[in-house]
C-alpha positions, 0 to 999 in steps of 0.5 A: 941907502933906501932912506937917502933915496927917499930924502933926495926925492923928497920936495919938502925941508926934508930934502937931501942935496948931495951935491950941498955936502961938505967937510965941516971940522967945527961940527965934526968936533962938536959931534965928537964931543958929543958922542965919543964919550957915549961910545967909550962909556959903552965899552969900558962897561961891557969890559967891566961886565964881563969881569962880573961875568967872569965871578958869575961862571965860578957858580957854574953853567947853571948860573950862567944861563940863568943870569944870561936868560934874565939879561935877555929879559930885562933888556927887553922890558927896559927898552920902553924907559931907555926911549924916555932917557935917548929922548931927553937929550933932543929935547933939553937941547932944543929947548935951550937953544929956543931960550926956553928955560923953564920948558927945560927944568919942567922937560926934565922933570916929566921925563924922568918921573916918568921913566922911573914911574915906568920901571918900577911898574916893570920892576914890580910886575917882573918880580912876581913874573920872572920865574915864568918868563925865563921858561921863554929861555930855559928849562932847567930847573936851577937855571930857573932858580938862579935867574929868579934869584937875581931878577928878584934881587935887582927888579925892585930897584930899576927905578935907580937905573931909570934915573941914572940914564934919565939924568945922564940924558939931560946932562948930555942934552946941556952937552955935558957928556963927559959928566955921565961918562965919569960917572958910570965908568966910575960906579958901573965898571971901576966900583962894581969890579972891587965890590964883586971880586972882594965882596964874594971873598966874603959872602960868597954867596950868588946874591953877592953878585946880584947886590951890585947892580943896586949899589952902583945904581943908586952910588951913580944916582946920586952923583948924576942927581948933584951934577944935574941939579947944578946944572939946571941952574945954568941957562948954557949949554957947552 
């Protein structure tokens, strides 16, 4: 409310005119189409997550707050590459609305170097620091030892998930939003879930759960990195 105020008092572009407002389908459906996907995306995952949480509750409480304690981490650290990745929408869709094409490949490629440059920095500096870190959250001693055990296992890989979300933000910038959807329902939730419920039958071991991050990161990673690359070539967006 504060912020529509601040726009309605505004006497420059940014001025809000309530009474300008109208129902627009057209638009309406654009937006949908834009961002239901995401939304669907999001969900179908965390239903995915707690299936693999549900594997990781059969190793007991300790495990439990251990991996919980590094999920707070890493979704602290990772914020600076997910701004690169909620960015490249905005500016690969504005830059082929301004017809500039060649902004758009070299848009998309600085931001995605640069947000897996960024998380593999994180990734290695998280390795050797996770036993530390998750005494922020912890103080138990096998809560620690299985926390390190699957920072240690996936930190070295985040350069996979920068890409994975980096790529999806291009494609979505083209409007190809349903394209990373697939994508990571497919290798997030629907990969993920087959490996960890037969891969433990296996190996049952804590680190069998730790390895499907990577795997299903990099299985994402390279089917994003086809889809981009053919889309590159095109100069329209849906």
């Amino acid at each position: 409310m504060l912020c529509i105020i601040r726009m309605c008092r505004a006497e420059d572009e940014m001025r809000l005119e309530l009474r300008r407002f109208h129902f627009h389908p057209n638009v309406l459906r654009q937006i949908l189409a834009q961002g239901l996907p995401s939304g669907i995306q999001s969900s179908v995952i965390s239903v995915g997550n707690l299936v693999v949480q549900a594997n990781i509750n059969s190793f007991g409480a300790y495990a439990i707050s251990g991996h919980g304690a590094y999920a707070k981490i890493e979704g602290l650290v990772f914020l600076p590459i997910m701004s690169i990745s909620l960015a490249l929408p905005t500016f690969v869709s504005q830059n082929l609305g301004a017809q500039k094409y060649d902004r758009v490949k070299k848009g998309a490629a600085a931001g995605i170097l640069s947000g897996m440059a960024l998380a593999e920095l994180t990734g290695i500096l998280l390795f050797f620091v996770v036993r530390y870190a998750l005494r922020l959250f912890v103080d138990s001693d096998e809560a620690i030892y299985y926390g390190n055990l699957h920072g240690q296992t996936v930190a070295l890989f985040f350069f996979l998930l920068a890409f994975s979300h980096c790529a999806a933000g291009v494609l979505r910038g083209y409007g190809k939003s349903v394209i990373p959807m697939v994508t990571m329902l497919a290798f997030w939730c629907g990969t993920r879930i087959v490996y960890v419920t037969t891969a433990l039958k296996v190996w049952p071991v804590f680190q069998t759960i730790s390895w499907a991050y990577p795997l299903t990161w990099f299985l994402s990673s390279a089917v994003l990195l086809v889809c981009m690359l053919r889309t590159l070539q095109s100069r329209v967006a849906e």
